[in-house]
MIKOLVEX-947833 format. One record per residue (C-alpha): x, y, z; residue in three letters. Coordinates in pm, whole numbers, plus 50000, padded with zeros to 5 digits. Layout:
REM residues N
PT,X,Y,Z,ALA
...
END
This chain:
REM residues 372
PT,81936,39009,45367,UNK
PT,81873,38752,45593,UNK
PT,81838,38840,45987,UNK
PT,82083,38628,46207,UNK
PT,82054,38275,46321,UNK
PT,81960,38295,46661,UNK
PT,82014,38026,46922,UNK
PT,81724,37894,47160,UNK
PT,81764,37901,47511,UNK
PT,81758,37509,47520,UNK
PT,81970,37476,47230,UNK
PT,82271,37685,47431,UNK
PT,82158,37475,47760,UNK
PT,82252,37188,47600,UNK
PT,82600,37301,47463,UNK
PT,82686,37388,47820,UNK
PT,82570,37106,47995,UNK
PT,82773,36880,47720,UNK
PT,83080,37146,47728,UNK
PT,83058,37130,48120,UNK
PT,83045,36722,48106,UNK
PT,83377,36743,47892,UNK
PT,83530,36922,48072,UNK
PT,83513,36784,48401,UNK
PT,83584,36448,48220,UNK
PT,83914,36558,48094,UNK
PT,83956,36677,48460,UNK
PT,83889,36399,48625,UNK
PT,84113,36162,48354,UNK
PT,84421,36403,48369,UNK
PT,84428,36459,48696,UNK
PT,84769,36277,48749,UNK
PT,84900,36551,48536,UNK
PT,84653,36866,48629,UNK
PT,84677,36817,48981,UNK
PT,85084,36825,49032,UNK
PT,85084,37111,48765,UNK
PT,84815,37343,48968,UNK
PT,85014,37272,49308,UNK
PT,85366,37359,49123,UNK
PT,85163,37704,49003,UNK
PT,85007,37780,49355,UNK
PT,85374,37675,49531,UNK
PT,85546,37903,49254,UNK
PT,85333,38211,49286,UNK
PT,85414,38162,49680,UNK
PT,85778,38160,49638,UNK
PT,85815,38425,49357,UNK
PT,85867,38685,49600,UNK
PT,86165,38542,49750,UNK
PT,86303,38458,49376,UNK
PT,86302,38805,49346,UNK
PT,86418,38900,49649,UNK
PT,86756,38693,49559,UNK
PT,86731,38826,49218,UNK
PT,86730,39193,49332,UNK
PT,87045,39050,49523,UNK
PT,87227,39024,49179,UNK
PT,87197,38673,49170,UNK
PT,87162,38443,48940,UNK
PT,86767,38353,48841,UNK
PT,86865,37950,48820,UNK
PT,87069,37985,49115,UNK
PT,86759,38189,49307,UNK
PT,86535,37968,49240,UNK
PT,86776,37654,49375,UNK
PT,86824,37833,49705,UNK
PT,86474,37893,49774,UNK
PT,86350,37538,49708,UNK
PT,86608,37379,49877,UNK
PT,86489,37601,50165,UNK
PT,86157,37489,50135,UNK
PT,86256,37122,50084,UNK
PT,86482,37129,50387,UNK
PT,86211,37219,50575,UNK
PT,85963,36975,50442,UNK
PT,86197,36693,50538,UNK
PT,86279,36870,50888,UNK
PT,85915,36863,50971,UNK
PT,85864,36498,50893,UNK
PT,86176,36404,51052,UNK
PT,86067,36531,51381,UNK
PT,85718,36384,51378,UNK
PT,85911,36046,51255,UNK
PT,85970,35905,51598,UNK
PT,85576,35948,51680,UNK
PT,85509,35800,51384,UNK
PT,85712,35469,51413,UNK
PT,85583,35438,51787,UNK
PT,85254,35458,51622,UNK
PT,85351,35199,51359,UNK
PT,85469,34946,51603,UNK
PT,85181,34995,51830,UNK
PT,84907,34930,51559,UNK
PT,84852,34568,51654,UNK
PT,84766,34661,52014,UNK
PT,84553,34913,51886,UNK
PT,84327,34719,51680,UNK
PT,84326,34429,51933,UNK
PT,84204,34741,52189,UNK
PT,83945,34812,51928,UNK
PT,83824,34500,51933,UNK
PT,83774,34485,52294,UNK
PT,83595,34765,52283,UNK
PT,83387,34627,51986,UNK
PT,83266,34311,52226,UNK
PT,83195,34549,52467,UNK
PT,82961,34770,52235,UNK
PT,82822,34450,52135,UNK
PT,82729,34381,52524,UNK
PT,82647,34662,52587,UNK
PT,82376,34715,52294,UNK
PT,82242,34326,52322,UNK
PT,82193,34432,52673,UNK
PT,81987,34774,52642,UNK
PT,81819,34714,52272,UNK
PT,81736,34358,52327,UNK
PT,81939,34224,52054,UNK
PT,82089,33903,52052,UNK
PT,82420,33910,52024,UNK
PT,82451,33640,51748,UNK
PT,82287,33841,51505,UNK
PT,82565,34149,51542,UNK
PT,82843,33906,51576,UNK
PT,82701,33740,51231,UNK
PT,82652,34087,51090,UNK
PT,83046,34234,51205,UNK
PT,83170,33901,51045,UNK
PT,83038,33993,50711,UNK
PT,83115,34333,50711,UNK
PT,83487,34218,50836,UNK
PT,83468,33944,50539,UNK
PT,83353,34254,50239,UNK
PT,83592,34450,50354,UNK
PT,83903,34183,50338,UNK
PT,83831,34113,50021,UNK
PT,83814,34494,49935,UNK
PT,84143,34538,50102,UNK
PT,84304,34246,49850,UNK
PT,84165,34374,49583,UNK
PT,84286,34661,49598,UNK
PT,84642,34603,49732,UNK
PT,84754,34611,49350,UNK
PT,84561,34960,49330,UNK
PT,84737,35062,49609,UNK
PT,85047,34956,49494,UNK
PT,85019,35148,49191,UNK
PT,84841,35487,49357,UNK
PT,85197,35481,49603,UNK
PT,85423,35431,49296,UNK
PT,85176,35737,49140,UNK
PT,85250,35950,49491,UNK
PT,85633,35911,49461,UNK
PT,85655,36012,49076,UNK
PT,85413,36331,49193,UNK
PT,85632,36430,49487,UNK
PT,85969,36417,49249,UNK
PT,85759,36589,48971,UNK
PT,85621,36921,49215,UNK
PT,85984,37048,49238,UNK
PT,86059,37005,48878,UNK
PT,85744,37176,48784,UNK
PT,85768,37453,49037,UNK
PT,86107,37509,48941,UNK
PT,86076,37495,48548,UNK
PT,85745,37756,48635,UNK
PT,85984,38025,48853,UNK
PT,86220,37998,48582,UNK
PT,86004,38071,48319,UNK
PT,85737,38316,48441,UNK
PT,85864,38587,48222,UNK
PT,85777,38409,47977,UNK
PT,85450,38307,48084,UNK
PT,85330,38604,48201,UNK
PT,85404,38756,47798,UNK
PT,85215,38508,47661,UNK
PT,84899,38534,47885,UNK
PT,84923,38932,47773,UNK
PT,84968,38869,47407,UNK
PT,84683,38632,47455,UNK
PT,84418,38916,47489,UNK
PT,84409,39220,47291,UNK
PT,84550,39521,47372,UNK
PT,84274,39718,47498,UNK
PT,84220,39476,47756,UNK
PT,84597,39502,47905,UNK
PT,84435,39706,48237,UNK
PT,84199,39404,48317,UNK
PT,84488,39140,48296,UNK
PT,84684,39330,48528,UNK
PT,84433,39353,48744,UNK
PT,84304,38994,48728,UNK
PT,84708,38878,48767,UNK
PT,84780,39106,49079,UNK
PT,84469,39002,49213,UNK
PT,84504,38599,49128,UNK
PT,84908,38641,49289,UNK
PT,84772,38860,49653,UNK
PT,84487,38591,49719,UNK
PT,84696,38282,49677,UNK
PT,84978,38436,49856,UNK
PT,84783,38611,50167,UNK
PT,84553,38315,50182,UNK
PT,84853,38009,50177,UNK
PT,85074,38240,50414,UNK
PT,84765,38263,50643,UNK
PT,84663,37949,50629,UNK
PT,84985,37817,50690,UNK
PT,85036,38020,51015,UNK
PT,84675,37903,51125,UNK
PT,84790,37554,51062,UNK
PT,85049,37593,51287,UNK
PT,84857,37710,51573,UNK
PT,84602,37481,51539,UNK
PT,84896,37238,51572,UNK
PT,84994,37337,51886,UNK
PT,84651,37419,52019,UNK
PT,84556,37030,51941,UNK
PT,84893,36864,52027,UNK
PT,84838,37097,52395,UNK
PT,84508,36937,52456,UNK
PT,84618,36599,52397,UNK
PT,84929,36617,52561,UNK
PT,84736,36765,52843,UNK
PT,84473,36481,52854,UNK
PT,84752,36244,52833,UNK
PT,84653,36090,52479,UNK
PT,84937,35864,52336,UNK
PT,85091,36041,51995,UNK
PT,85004,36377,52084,UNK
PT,85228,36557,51836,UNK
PT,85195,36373,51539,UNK
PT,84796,36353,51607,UNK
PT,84778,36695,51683,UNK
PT,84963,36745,51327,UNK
PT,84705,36551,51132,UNK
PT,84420,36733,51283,UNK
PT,84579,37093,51186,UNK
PT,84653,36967,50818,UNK
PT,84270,36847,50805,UNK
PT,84163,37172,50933,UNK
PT,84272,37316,50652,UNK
PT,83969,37195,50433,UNK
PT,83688,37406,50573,UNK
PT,83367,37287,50731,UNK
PT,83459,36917,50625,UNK
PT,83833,36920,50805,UNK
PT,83722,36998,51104,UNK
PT,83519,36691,51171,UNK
PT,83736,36452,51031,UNK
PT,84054,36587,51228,UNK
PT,83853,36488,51532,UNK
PT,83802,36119,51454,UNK
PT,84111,35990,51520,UNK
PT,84256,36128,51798,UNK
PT,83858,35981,52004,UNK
PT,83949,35677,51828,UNK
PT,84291,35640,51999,UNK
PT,84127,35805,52285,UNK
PT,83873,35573,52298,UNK
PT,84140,35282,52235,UNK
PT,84406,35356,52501,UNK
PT,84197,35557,52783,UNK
PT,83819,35479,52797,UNK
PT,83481,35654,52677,UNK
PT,83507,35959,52907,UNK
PT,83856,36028,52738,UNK
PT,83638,36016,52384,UNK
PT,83426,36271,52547,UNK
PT,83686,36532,52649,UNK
PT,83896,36475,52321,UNK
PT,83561,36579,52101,UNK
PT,83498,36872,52376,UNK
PT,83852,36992,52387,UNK
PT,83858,37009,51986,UNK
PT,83476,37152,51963,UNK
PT,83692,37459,52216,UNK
PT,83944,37473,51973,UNK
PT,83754,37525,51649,UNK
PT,83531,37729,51819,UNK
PT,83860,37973,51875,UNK
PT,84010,37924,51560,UNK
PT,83644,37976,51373,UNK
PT,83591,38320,51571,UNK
PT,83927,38442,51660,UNK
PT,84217,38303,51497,UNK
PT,84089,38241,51149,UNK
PT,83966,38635,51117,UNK
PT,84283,38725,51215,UNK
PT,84530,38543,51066,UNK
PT,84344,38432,50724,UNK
PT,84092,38709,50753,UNK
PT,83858,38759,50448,UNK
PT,84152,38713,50168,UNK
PT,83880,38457,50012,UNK
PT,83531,38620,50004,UNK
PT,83319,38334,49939,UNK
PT,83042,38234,50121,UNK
PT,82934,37908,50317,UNK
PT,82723,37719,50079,UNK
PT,82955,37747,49801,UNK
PT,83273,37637,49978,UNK
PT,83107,37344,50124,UNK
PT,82980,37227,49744,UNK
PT,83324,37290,49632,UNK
PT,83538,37091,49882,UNK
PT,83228,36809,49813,UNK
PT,83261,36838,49464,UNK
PT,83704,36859,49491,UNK
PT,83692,36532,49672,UNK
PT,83496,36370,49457,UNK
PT,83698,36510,49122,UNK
PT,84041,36442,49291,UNK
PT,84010,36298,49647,UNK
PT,84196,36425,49894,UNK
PT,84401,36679,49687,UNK
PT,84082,36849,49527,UNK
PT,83940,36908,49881,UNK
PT,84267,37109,49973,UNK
PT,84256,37264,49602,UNK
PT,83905,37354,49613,UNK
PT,83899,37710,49786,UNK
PT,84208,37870,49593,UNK
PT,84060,37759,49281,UNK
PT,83768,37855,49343,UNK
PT,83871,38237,49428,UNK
PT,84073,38242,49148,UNK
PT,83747,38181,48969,UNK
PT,83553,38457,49148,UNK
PT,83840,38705,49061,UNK
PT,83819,38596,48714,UNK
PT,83442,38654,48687,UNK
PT,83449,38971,48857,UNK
PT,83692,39150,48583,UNK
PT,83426,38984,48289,UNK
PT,83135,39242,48190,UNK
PT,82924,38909,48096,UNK
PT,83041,38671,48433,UNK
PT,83005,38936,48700,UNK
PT,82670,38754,48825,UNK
PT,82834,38413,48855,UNK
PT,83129,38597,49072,UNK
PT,82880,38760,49324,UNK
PT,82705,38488,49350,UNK
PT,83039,38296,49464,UNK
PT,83102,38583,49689,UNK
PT,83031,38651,50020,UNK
PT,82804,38957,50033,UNK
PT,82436,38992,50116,UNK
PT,82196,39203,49921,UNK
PT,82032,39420,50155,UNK
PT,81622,39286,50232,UNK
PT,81379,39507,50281,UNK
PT,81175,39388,50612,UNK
PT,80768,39471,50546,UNK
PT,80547,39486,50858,UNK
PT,80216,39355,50737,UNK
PT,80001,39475,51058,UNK
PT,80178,39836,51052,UNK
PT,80150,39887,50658,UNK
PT,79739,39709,50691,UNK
PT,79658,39989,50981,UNK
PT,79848,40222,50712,UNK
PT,79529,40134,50436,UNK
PT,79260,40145,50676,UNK
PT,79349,40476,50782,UNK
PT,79353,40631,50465,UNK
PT,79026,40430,50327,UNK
PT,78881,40634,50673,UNK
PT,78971,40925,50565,UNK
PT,78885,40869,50205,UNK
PT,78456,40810,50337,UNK
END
């Protein structure tokens, strides 16, 4: 009898390099359809609870379901109609704006001819072709934008229908990830399902409520430092904040842009310290609290994820990345073979042994003394 075929190393590195270049290919090229479908699950595993909560009521599934998004899209649209007046302020003040920024752009210029010895044709010339690549960028893609908005509206009628047609029928779902896997393996579904439904609903809740602090906390400072569009600013920086590590830098640039634009560079200055204050909070006080450690994964892999999201799926992978990813880690944890993978997603340091050279040396000579 023949022993059996076994694979080399190489031979199954190369089947999972080609099945992980697939894979992320089909990711990447459905993503108009993945992306709506994975916020529809995350939104529906968020609102089950309150499904069931009407349900236990003795109402009607269909009819629970109705209630609670129309809850949830009333308050959607109540939201952005109360930042609506800061944002068409901010729309009719854009051509001042940009005429401010270029004021301050001659005076950079001035400024750096002056100290770096410069002349100031050669960064006018340079400015004027940057200015001209990026016009014709902008033309080029005004189709492409044309068609990503048109993509936007179709996703934001879609989430509801998704997220209701999922509510309806998770029954049926949930049946046919169980008769998926065999029988003996019933306990580990369970857990993996409880586990996958209390980290996407403790982390969303909590991250949620942290958003809205960090809303207030930002639109106080500004407010406070007399920054024009306080609210809605403050709004955009608590939504960015939401993306860890990256978020917090980039909900900083725009408020010391408009800082910088309407006030002057000291303004900049106490925008960038007043949000370095706040994240400084939120990183050591609030986020423990309110988020806590619901998603145990450490530093270096949450930064390569939110990198890798944005580049798979912009804006929405960034935001998608974390939950995913825990999901993921659960997942590995409750497989015998992928329990490596999950710790090393996870949060939690082996413990190092510390070894004192000198002391353990002195140890040696000692007992080579006592050896003569």
């Amino acid at each position: 009898m023949k022993p059996d075929f076994i694979f080399p190393f190489y031979a199954k590195a190369s089947f999972v390099l080609i099945g992980l270049f697939i894979f992320i290919s089909m990711l990447f090229i459905a993503q108009s359809i993945i992306v709506p479908l994975i916020y529809s699950t995350i939104i529906a595993i968020v609102l089950s609870p309150i499904v069931d909560f009407f349900v236990r009521k003795k109402i009607n599934r269909i009819v629970a379901i109705s209630i609670t998004l129309t809850l949830l899209i009333f308050i959607t649209v109540l939201i952005i109609t109360l930042l609506s007046s800061e944002m068409m302020m901010f729309s009719d003040s854009f051509p001042k704006l940009i005429e401010k920024f270029h004021h301050l752009l001659d005076n950079s210029v001035a400024w750096a001819s002056n100290h770096f010895n410069i002349s100031t044709g050669k960064i006018d010339l340079w400015i004027t072709e940057k200015n001209t690549e990026i016009l014709n960028g902008t033309t080029s893609a005004v189709g492409q934008t044309i068609i990503n908005t048109g993509i936007v509206l179709i996703v934001l009628v879609l989430i509801p229908v998704y997220t209701f047609m999922i509510l309806y029928y998770q029954p049926l779902l949930l049946e046919f990830i169980h008769q998926l896997f065999k029988s003996n393996n019933q306990n580990e579904v369970n857990e993996v399902l409880s586990a996958t439904k209390k980290i996407i609903r403790n982390y969303l809740v909590g991250l949620l409520l942290e958003a809205a602090i960090m809303a207030i906390l930002y639109s106080s400072s500004l407010l406070l430092l007399g920054i024009d569009y306080a609210i809605l600013l403050g709004v955009i920086g608590a939504i960015f904040n939401v993306i860890p590590y990256v978020g917090g830098i980039v909900a900083v640039v725009l408020p010391m842009m408009i800082a910088l634009a309407t006030k002057s560079s000291s303004y900049g200055l106490l925008v960038l310290m007043s949000f370095i204050v706040i994240q400084f909070i939120d990183n050591h006080y609030i986020k423990p609290i309110v988020v806590g450690s619901k998603v145990k994964i450490n530093a270096l892999i949450s930064i390569i994820v939110v990198l890798a999201g944005g580049a798979l799926w912009g804006i929405s992978g960034m935001f998608l990345s974390i939950p995913l990813t825990a999901i993921i880690k659960v997942i590995f944890d409750h497989v015998e073979s992928l329990k490596p993978w999950g710790y090393l997603l996870g949060d939690k340091m082996p413990t190092i042994l510390e070894i004192k050279f000198p002391f353990s040396k002195k140890i040696i000579v000692d007992k080579i003394k006592n050896e003569k």
